[in-house]
N, C-alpha and C positions, 0 to 999 in steps of 0.2 A: 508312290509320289502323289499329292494333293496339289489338285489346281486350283487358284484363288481369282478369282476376277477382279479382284477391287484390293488395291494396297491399304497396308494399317499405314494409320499416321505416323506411327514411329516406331523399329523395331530392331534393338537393339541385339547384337550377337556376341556370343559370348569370346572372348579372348583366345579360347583354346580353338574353336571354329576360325576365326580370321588369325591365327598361328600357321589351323593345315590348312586353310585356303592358301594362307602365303608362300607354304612349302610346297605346292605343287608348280614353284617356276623356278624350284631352286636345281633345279635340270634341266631347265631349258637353259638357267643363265651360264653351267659350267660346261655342258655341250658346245652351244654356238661361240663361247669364245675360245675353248679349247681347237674348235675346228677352225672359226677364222684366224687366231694366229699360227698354227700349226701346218694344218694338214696338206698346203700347197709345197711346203719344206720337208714333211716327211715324203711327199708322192717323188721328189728330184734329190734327196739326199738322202734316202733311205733305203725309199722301195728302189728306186735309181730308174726311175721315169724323166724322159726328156719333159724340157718344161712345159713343151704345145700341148702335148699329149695331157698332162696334168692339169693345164688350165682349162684343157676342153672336159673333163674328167668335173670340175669343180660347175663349169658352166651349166652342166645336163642337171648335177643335180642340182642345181638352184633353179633350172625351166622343170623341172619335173613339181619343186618344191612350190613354184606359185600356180602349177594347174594343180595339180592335187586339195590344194587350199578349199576352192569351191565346193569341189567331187566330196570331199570328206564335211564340209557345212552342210551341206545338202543332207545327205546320210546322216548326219548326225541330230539334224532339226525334226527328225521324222524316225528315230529310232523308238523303239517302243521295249523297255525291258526291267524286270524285277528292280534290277541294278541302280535305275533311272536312264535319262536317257543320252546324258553327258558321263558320267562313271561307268557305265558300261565299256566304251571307247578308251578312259583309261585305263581302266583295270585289265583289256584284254592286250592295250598296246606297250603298257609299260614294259616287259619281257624283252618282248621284239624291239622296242627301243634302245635298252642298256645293247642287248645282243650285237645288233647291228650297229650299233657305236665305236664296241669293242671292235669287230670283225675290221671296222678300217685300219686300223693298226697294225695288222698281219700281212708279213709280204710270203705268200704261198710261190712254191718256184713249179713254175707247170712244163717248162721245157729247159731245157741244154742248148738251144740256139738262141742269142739273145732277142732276135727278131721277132720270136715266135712267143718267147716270154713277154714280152713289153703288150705285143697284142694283146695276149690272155689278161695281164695284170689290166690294161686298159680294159678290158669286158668285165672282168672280175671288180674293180673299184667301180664302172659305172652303174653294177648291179646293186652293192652293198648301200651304194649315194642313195639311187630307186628306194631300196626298202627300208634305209635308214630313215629318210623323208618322209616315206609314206606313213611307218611307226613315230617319227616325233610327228607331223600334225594328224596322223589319229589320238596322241596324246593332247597337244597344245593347244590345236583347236577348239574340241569340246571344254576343257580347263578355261581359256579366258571366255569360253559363253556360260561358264560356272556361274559368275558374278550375281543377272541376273536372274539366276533360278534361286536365290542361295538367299536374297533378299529383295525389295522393291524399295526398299529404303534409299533417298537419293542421298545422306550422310555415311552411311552404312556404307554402301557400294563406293565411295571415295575412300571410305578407314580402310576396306579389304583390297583394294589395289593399292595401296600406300603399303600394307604389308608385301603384297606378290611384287610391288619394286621391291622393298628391301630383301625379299631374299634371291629376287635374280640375282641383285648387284653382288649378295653375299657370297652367292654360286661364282661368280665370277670373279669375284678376288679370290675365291677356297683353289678355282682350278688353276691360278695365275701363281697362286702358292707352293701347289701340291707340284706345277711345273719345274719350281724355283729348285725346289727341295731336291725332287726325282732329279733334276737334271747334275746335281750337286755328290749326289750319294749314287747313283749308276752309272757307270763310267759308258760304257758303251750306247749309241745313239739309239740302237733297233729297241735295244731293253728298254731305257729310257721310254720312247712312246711307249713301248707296250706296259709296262707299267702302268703307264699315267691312262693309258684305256682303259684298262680291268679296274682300277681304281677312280675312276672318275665316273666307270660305266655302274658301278653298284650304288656311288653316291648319288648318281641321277636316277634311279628308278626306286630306292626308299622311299624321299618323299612323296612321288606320287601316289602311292598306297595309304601313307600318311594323309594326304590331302581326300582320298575316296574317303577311310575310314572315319577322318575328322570331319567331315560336311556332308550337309543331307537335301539332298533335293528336293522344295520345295513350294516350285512355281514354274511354269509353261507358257509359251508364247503360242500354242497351237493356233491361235486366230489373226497371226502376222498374215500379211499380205503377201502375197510372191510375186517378183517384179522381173518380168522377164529382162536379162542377158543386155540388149541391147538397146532399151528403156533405162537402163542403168547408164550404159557409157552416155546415152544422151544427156541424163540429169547431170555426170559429175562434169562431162567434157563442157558443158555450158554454162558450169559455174569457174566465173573467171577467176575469183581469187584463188580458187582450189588449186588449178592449173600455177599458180605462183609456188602453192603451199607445195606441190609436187616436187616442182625445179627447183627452190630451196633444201627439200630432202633430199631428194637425190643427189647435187652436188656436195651437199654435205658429206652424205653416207660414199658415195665415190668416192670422197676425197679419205675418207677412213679405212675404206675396205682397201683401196690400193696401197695405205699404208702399211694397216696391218698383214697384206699380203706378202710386200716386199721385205717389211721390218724386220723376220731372222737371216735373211740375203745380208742384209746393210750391218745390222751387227755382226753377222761372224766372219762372212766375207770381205766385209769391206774393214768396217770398223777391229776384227781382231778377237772380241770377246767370242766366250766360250758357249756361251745361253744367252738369249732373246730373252727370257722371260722377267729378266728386274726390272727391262725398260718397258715391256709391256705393262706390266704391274705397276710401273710408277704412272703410266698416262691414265690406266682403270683408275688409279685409288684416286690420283689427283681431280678426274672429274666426279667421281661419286661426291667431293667435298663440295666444289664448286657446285653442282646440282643446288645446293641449297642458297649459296652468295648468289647466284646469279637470279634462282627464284623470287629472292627480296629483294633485288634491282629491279628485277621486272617488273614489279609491285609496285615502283616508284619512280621508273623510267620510260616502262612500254618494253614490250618484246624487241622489238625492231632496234633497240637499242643496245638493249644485251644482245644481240645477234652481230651487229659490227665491231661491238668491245670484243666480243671472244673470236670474232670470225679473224681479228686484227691482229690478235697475241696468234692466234694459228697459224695464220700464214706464216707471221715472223720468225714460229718455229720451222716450222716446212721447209720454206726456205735458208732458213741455217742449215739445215741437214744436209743440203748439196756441199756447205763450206766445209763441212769437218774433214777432218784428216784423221787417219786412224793413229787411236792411242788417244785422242782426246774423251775419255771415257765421261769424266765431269761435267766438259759442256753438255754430251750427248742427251748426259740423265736432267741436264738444268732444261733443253731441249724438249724433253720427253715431256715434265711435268708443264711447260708452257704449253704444247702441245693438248693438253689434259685440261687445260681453263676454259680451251677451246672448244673440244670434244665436245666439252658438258653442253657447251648451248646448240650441238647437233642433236644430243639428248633430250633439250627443252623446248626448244623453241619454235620447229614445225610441228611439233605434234599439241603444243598449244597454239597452237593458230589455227589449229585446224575445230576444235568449235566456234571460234569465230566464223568460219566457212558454213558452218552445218548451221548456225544461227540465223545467219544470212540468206541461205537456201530458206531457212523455214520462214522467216520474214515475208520472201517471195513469194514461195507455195503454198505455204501454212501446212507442211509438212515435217517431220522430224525424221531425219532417213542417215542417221549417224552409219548406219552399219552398211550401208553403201559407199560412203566414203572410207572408211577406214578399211575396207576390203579392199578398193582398190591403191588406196595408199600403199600398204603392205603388197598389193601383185603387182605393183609396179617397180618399187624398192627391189624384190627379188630377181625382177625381171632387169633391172640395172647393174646390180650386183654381178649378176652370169655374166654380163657383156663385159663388165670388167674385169672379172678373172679369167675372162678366154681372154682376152686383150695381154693381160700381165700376162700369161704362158706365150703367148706367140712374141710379144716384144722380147723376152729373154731369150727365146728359142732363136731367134734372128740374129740376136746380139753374139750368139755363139757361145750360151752359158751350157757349162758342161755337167752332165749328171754324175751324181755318184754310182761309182759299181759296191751293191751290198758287200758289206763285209770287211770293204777296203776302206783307207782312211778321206776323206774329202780332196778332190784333183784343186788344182790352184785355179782361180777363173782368167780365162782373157781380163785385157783392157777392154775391150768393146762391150763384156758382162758385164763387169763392175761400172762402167759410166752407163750402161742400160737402167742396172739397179738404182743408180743415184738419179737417174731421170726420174724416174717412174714412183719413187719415194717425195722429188721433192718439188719439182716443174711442174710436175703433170696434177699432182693434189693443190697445190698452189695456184693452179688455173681454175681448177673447177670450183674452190671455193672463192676467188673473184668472182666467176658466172656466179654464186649466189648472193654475193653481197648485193651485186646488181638487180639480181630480181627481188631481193628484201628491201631494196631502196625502193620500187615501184609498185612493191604489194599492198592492194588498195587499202587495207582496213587495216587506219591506223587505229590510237585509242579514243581519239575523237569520232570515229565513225563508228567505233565499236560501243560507244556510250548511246550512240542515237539509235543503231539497232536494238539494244538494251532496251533502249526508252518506249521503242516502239513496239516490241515483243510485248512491254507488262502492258501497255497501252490495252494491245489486242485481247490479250485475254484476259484483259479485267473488263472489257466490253464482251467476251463471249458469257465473263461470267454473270454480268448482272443481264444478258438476255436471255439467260436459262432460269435463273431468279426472277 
């Protein structure tokens, strides 16, 4: 690997490069949606885990998944090896990635008293979560610091994440597919998951190989500054918009994850159908469309605007979902895809807001400290995420939702389960994206503040540059 201290002006990469740049997310994207729609319904209808038990199961590994974050940057900024020092990390985690992917899918039966089982399987799923984690962000995390080692080109590094979105999203309608399919042609539930692990576990660890073998490291950061831990929380916790940009995602993505948690509860339980997976598939594809209609409003609206048009049709979905009655399969999926117009600007819209933020800081300090922010964006997101899925296990666990016994066909749920499930799908996301309309309506930098920060950034450093001139 060759270190360069000073960028070319312009440096173009070749198509097949930003191809296996882009394959290396096409595992993350069929992983994390196969696990968030799924894995809370196999842990209670499959393995036949009470739901507390499964939600605290999901919770560990999403607190494992945002300390690990750090622990593996750290290591990874300071690796030193033939491989480089980002391909290293994938090459050695890709295995143990698929592996422990697959491994969750398997209900191993360690005793004959059920008691004694449900313990083991809870030790046993919170170990596989551990190493499943710890193998995707030793994969994921070096992969998105790929970017810029791979080029310094500020055009360049926008083409090769335009690719690594497309083929998340790719991965993520392939596994919403491949669900659709499996769930179609294996009759049996346990086959079914297992299937779609082995199969989904091989398609996520190809193209990381693809992506090592297709790109070449090329550039180093060895002379970053390291900012200690708690100099960090003071810089983001005292940038005010940031704190807006936070509570905006997080009620978004709350309001998603609780969805997609409850989602195959509500179709088969309530609703009657046989698979989750068309309605899931219809809310994915419908926002991957929207990604781009709502991009070209923003263009010509402001964020803030596309964020209460889609935040507006979301709700309205949401809360339809409390009225249906089952057997209304059509509204459902009319439903799902309203839902999905919405979705998209959970997609868009705090995650561009958030250089507005990092603009603003540098305005302030005369600093550029993007990777401060967006770390703790993401440790905070995962650290919400867990509170919400220990939350959805223990609300059902209360309600009196009953587990499946392997093997046997699904028990009927109380009344007190099924209005649990239809809270927690439609009330409870319904609230949390209010709380963000309201913090998007008082988040300070609108477009007109955002044009004067603009104004004043070129300002600045066309004075630093004619004082070195």
């Amino acid at each position: 690997m060759t270190n360069s201290s000073a960028a070319p002006e312009s440096e173009k990469l070749s198509l097949s490069t930003k191809l296996a740049y882009g394959a290396g997310d096409a595992g993350a994207g069929i992983t994390v949606t196969i696990l968030t729609f799924s894995l809370m319904v196999f842990f209670t209808n499959v393995a036949g885990l009470d739901p507390r038990t499964a939600g605290s199961i999901l919770a560990i590994g999403k607190v494992f998944d945002a300390i690990n974050d750090p622990i593996v940057g750290f290591l990874s900024d300071r690796t030193k090896s033939r491989w480089g020092r980002r391909h290293s990390w994938m090459i050695l985690g890709a295995i143990p990635f698929g592996i422990f992917f697959f491994l969750q899918w398997i209900v191993p039966r360690f005793s004959d008293n059920p008691a004694t089982n449900q313990t083991a399987l809870f030790w046993y799923y919170v170990a596989i979560s551990i190493l499943f984690n710890t193998a995707f962000t030793a994969v994921n995390l070096p992969y998105t610091a790929l970017t810029p080692e791979l080029t310094q080109d500020y055009h360049e590094r926008t083409s090769l994440n335009s690719f690594r979105f497309a083929f998340s999203i790719g991965g993520s309608i392939l596994a919403l597919i491949l669900g659709l399919v499996i769930s179609l042609v294996v009759p049996d539930s346990a086959q079914q998951y297992l299937a779609l692990g082995a199969v989904c576990a091989v398609l996520s660890v190809f193209p990381i190989y693809w992506c090592v073998l297709g790109t070449k490291e090329r550039y180093s950061s060895d002379s970053e500054i390291s900012i200690p831990f708690f100099e960090q929380l003071k810089i983001v916790f005292s940038n005010r918009p940031f704190l807006y940009v936070i509570g905006i995602y997080l009620c978004s993505w709350l309001a998603f994850q609780l969805t997609a948690t409850v989602l195959p509860y509500f179709t088969v339980n309530w609703m009657g159908l046989e698979s989750y997976f068309a309605v899931a598939l219809i809310v994915q594809a419908v926002a991957i469309v929207m990604l781009f209609v709502w991009s070209a409003v923003s263009k010509q609206r402001g964020k803030r605007v596309v964020y209460f048009l889609g935040m507006a049709l979301w709700i309205i979905a949401q809360a339809g979902l409390f009225l249906l009655r089952p057997g209304q399969t059509a509204l459902l999926f009319l439903l799902a895809g309203l839902a999905g117009v919405g979705v998209a600007t959970a997609y868009l819209v705090p995650w561009s807001m958030l250089p507005d933020v990092i603009e603003l800081d540098e305005l302030q300090t005369g600093q550029r400290r993007e990777g401060i922010f967006y770390a703790f964006m993401v440790l905070l997101q995962k650290i919400g995420l867990a509170l919400a899925l220990f939350l959805v296990g223990q609300a059902l666990g209360a309600a009196g939702f009953i587990e499946a016994t392997p093997g046997q066909p699904l028990p009927t749920q109380p009344d007190s389960a099924l209005l649990a499930i239809r809270l927690v799908i439609a009330p409870l996301p319904t609230l949390t994206l209010i709380a963000g309309l309201v913090l998007a309506y008082f988040y300070p930098i609108t477009r007109e503040v955002h044009a004067e920060i603009l104004l004043k950034l070129r300002e600045r450093r066309q004075a630093d540059r004619n004082s070195i001139d």
